[in-house]
PDB file of N, CA, C and O in Angstrom, chain B, residues numbered from 101:
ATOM      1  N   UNK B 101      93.845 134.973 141.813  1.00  0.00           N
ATOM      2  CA  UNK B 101      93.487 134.775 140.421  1.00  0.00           C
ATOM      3  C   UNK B 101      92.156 134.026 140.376  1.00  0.00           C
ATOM      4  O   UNK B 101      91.939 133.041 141.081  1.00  0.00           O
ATOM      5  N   UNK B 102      91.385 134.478 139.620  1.00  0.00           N
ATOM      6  CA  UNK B 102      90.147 133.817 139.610  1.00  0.00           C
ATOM      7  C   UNK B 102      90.085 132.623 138.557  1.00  0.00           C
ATOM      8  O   UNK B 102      90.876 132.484 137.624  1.00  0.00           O
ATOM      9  N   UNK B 103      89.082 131.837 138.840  1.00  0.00           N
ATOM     10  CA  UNK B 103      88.936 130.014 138.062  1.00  0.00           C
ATOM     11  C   UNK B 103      89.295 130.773 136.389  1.00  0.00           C
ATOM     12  O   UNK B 103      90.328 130.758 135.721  1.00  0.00           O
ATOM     13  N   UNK B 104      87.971 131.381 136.135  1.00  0.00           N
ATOM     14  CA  UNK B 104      88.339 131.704 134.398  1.00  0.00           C
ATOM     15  C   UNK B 104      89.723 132.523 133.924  1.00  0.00           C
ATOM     16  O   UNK B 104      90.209 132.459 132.794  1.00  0.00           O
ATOM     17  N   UNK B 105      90.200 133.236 134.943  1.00  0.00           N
ATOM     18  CA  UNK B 105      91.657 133.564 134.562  1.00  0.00           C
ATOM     19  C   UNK B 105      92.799 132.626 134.228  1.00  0.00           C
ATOM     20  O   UNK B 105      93.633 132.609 133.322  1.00  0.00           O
ATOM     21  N   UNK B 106      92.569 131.913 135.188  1.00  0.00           N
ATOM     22  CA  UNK B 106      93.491 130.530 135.900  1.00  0.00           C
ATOM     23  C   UNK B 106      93.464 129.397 134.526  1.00  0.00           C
ATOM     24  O   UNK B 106      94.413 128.762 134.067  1.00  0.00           O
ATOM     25  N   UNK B 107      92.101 129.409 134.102  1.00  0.00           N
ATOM     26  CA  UNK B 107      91.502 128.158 133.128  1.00  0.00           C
ATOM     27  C   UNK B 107      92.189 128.794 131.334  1.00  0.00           C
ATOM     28  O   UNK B 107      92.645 128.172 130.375  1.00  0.00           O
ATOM     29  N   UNK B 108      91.965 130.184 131.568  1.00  0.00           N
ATOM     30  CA  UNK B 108      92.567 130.522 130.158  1.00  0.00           C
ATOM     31  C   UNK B 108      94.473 130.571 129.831  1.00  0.00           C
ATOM     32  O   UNK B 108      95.175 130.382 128.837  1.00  0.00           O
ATOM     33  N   UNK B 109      94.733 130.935 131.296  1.00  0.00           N
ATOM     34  CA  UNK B 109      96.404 131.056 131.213  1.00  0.00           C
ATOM     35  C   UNK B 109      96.649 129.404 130.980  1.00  0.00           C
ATOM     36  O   UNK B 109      97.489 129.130 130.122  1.00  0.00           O
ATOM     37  N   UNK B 110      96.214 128.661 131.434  1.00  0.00           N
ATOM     38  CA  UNK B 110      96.745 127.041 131.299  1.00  0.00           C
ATOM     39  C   UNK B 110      96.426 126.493 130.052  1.00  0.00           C
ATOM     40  O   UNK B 110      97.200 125.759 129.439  1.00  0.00           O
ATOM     41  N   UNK B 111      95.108 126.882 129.576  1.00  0.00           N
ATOM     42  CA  UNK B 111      95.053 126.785 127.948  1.00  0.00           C
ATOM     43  C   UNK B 111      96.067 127.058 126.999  1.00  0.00           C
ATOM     44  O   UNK B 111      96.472 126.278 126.137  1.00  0.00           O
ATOM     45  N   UNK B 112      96.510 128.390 127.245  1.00  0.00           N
ATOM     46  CA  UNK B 112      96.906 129.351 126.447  1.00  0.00           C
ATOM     47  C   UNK B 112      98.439 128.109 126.445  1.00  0.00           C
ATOM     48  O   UNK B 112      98.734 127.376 125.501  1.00  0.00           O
ATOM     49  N   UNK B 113      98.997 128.183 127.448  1.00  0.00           N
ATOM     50  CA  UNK B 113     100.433 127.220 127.910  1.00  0.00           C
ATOM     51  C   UNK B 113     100.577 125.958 126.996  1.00  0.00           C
ATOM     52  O   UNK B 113     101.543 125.544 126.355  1.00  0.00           O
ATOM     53  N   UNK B 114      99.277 125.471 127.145  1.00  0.00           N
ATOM     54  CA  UNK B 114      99.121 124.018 126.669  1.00  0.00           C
ATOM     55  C   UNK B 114      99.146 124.295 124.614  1.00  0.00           C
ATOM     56  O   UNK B 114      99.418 123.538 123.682  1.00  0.00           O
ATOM     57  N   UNK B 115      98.771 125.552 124.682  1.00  0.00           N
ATOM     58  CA  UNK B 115      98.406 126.253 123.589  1.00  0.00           C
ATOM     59  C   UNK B 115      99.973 126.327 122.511  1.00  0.00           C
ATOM     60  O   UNK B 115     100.157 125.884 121.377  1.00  0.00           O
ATOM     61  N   UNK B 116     100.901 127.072 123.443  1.00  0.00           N
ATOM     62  CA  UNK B 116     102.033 127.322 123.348  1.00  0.00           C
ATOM     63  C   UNK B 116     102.741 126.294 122.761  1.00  0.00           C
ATOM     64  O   UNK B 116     103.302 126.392 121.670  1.00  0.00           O
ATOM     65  N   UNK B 117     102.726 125.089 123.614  1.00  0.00           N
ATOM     66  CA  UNK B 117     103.437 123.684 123.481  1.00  0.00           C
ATOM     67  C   UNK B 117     103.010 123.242 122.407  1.00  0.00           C
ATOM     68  O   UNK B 117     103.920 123.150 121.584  1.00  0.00           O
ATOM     69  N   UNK B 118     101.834 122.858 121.955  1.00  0.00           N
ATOM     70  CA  UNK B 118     101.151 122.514 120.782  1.00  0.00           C
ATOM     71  C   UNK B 118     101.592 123.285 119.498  1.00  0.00           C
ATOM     72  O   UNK B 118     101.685 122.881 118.339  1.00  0.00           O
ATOM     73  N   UNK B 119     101.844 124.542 120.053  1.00  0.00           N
ATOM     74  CA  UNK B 119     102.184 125.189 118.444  1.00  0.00           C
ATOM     75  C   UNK B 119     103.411 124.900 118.059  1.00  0.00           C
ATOM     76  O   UNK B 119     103.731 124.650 116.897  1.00  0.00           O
ATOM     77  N   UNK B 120     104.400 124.926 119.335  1.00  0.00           N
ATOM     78  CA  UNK B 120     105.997 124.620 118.982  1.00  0.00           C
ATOM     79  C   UNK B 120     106.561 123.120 118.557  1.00  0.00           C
ATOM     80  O   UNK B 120     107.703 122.805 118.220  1.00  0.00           O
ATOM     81  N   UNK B 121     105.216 122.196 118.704  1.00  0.00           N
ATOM     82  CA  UNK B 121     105.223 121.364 118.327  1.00  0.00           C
ATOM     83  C   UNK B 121     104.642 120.742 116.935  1.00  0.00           C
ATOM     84  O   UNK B 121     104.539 119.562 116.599  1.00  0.00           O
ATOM     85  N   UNK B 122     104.223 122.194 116.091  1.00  0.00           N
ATOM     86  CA  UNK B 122     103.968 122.374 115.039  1.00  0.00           C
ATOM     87  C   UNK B 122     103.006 121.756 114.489  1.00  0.00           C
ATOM     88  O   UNK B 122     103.010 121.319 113.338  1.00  0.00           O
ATOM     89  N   UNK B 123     101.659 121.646 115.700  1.00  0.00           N
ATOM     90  CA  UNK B 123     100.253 121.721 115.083  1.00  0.00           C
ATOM     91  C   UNK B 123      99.927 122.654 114.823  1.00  0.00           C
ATOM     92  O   UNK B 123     100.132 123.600 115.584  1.00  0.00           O
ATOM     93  N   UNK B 124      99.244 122.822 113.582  1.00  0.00           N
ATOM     94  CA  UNK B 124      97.953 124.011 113.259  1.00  0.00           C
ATOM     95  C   UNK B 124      97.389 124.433 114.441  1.00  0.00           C
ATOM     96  O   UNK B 124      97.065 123.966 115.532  1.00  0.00           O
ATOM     97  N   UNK B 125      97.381 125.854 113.635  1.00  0.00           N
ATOM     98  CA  UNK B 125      96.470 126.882 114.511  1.00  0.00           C
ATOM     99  C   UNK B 125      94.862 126.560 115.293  1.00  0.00           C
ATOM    100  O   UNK B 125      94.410 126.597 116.438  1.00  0.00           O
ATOM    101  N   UNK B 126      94.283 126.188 113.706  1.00  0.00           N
ATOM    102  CA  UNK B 126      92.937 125.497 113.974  1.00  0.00           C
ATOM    103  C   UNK B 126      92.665 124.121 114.829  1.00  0.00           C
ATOM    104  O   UNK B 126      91.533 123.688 115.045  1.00  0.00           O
ATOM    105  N   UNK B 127      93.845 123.516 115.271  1.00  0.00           N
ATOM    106  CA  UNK B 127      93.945 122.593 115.478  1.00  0.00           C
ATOM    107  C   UNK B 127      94.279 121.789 117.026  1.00  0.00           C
ATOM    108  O   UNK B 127      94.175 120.653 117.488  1.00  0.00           O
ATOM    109  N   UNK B 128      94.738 123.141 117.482  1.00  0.00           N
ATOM    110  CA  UNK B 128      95.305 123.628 118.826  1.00  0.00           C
ATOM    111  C   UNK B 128      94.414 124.570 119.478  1.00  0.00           C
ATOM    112  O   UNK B 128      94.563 124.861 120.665  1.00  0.00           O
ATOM    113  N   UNK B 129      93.403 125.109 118.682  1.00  0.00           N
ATOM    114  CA  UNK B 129      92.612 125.571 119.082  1.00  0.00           C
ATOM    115  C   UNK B 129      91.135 125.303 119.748  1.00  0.00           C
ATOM    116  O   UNK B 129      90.334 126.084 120.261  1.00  0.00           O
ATOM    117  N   UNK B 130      91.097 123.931 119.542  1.00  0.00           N
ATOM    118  CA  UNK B 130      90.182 122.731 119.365  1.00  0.00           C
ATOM    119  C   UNK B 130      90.359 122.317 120.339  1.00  0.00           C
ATOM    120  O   UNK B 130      89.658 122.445 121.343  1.00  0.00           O
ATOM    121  N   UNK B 131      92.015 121.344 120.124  1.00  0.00           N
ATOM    122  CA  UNK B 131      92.393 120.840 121.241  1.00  0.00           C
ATOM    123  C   UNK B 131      92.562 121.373 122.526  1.00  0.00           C
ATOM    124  O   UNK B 131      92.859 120.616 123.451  1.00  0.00           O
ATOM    125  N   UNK B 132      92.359 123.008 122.774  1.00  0.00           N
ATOM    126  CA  UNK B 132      92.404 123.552 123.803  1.00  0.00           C
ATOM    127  C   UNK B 132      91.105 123.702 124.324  1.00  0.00           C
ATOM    128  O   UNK B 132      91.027 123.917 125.534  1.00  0.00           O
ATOM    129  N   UNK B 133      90.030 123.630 123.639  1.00  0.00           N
ATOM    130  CA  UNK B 133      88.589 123.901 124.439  1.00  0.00           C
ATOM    131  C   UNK B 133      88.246 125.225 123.416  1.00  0.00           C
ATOM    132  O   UNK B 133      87.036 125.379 123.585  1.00  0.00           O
ATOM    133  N   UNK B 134      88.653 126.150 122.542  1.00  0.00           N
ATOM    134  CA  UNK B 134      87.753 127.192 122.115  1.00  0.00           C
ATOM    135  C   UNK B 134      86.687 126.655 121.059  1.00  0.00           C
ATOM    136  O   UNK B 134      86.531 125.437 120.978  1.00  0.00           O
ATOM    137  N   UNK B 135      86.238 127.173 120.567  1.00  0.00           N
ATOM    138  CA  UNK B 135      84.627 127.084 120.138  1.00  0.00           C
ATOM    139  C   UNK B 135      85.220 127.453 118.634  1.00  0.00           C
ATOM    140  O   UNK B 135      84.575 127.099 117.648  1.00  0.00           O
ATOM    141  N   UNK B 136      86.460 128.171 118.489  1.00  0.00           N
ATOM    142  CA  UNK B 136      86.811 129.075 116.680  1.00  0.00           C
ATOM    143  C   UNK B 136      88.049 128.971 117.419  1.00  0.00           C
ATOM    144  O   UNK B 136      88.374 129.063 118.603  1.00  0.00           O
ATOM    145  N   UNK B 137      88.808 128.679 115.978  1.00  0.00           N
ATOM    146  CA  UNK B 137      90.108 129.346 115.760  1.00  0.00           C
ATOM    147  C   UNK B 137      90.093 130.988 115.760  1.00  0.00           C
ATOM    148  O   UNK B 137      91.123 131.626 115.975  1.00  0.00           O
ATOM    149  N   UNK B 138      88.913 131.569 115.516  1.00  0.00           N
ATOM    150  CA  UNK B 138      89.197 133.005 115.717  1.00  0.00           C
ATOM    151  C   UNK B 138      89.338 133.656 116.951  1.00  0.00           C
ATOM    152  O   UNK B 138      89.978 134.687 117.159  1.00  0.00           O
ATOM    153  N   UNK B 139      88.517 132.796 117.985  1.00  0.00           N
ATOM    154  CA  UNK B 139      88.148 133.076 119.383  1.00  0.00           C
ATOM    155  C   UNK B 139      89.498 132.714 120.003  1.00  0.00           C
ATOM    156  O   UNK B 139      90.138 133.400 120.800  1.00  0.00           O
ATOM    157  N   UNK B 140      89.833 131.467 119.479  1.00  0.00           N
ATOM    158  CA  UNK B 140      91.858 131.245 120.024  1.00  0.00           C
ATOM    159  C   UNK B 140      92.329 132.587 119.821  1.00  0.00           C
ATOM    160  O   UNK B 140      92.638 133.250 120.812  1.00  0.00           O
ATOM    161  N   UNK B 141      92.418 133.047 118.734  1.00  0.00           N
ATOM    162  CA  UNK B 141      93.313 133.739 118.287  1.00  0.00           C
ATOM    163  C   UNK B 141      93.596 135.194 118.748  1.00  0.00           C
ATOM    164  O   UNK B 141      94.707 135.712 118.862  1.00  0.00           O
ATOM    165  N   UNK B 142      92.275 135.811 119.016  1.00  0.00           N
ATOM    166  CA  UNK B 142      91.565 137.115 119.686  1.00  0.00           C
ATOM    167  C   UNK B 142      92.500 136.765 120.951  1.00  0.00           C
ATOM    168  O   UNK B 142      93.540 137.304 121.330  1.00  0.00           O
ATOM    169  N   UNK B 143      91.622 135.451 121.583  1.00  0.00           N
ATOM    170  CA  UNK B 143      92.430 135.717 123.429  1.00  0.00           C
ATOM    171  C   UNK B 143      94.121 135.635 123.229  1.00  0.00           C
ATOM    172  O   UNK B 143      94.675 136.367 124.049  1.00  0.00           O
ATOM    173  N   UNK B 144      94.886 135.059 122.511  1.00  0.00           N
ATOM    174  CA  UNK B 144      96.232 134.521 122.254  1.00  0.00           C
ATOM    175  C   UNK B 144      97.176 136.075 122.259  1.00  0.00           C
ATOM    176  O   UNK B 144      98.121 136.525 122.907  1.00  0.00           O
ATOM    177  N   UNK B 145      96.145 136.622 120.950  1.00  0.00           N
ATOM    178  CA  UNK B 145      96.719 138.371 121.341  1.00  0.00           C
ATOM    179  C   UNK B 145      96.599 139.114 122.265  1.00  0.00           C
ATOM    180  O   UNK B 145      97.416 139.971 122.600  1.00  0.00           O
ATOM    181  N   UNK B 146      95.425 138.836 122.852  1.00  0.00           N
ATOM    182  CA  UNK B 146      94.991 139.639 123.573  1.00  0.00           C
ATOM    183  C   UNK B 146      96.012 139.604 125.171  1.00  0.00           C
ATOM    184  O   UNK B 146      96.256 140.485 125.995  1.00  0.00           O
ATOM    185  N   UNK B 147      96.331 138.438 125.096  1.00  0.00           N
ATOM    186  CA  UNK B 147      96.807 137.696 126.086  1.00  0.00           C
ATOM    187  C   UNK B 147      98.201 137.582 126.043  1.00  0.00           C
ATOM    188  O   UNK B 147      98.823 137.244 127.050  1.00  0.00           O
ATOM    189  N   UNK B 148      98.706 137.806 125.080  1.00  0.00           N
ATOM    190  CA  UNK B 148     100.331 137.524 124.395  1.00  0.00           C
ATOM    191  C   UNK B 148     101.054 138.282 123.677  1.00  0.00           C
ATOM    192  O   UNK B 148     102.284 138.235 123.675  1.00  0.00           O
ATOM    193  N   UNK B 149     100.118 139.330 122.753  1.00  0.00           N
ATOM    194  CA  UNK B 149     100.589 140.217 121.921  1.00  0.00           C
ATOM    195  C   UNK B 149     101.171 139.976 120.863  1.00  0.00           C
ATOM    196  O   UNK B 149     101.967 140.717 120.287  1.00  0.00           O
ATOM    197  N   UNK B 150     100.757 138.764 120.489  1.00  0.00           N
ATOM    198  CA  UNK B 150     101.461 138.713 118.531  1.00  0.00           C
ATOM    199  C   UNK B 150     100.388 137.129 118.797  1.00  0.00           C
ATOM    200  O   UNK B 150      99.989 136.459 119.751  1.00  0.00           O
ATOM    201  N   UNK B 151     100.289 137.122 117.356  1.00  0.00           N
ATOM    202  CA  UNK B 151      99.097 135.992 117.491  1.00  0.00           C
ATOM    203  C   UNK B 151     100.018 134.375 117.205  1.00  0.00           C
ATOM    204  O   UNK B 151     101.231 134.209 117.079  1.00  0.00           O
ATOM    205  N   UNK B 152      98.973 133.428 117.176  1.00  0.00           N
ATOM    206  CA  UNK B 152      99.603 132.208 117.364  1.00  0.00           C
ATOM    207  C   UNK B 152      99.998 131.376 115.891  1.00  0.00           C
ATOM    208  O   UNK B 152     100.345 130.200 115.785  1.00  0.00           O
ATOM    209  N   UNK B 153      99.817 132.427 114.772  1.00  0.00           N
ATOM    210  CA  UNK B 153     100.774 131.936 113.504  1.00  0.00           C
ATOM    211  C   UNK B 153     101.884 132.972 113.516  1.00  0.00           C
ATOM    212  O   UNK B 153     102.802 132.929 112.697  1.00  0.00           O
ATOM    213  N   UNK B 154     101.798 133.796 114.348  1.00  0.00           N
ATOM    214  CA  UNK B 154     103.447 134.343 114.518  1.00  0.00           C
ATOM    215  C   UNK B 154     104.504 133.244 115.683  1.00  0.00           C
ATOM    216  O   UNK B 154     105.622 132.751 115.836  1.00  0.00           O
ATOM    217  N   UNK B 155     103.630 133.324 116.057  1.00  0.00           N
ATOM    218  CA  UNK B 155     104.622 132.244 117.079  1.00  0.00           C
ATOM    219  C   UNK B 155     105.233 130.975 116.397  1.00  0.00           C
ATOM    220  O   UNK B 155     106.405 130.663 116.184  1.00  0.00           O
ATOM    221  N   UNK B 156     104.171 130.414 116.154  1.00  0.00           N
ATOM    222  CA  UNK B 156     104.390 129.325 115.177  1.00  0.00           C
ATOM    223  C   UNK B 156     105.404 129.158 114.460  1.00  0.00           C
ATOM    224  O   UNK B 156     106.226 128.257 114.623  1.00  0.00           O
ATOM    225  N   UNK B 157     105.451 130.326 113.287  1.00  0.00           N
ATOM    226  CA  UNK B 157     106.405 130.516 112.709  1.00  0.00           C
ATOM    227  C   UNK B 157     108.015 130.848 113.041  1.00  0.00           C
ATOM    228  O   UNK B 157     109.030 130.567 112.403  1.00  0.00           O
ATOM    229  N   UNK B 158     107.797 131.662 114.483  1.00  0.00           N
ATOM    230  CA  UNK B 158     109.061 132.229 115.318  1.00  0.00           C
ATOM    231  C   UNK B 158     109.927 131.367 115.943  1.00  0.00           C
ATOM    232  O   UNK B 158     111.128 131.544 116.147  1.00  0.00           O
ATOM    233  N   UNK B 159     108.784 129.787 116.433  1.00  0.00           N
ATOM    234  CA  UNK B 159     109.391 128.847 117.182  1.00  0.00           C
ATOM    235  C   UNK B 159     109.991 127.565 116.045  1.00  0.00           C
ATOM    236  O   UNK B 159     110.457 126.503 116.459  1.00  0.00           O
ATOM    237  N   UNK B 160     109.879 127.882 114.708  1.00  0.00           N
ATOM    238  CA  UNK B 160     110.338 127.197 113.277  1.00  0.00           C
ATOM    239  C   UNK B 160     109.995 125.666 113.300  1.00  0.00           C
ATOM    240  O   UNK B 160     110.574 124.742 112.729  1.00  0.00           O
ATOM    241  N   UNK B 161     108.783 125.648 114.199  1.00  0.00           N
ATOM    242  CA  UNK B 161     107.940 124.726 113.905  1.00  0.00           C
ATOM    243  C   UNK B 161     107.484 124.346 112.812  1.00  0.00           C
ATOM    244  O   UNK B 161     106.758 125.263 112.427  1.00  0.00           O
ATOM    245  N   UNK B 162     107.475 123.269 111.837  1.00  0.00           N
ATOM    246  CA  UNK B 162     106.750 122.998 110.947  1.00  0.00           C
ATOM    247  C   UNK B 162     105.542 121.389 110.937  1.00  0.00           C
ATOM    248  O   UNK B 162     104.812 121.172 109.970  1.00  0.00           O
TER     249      UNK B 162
END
């Protein structure tokens, strides 16, 4: 696995935890290192296949 593969899957994780712990999208997105909540959101699908206010909502985080 290469560094930038390696660096986005551990984001994404840390990403995960944060949401089920019912921070904002924008907010977790920050705290992970992206540049936009849109740029989270793109890799999150891209990477996960349902984006990270579905999750959010799935894990009944508030």
């Amino acid at each position: 696995m290469t560094f930038p593969r390696w660096r986005t899957r551990s984001r994404l994780y840390h990403a995960l935890r944060m949401l089920a712990d019912g921070l904002p999208v924008t907010a977790v997105a920050h705290r992970c290192g992206w540049s936009s909540a849109s740029a989270f959101i793109d890799v999150f699908r891209r990477s996960l296949g349902y984006t990270p206010g579905s999750h959010h909502r799935n894990t009944g985080a508030r």
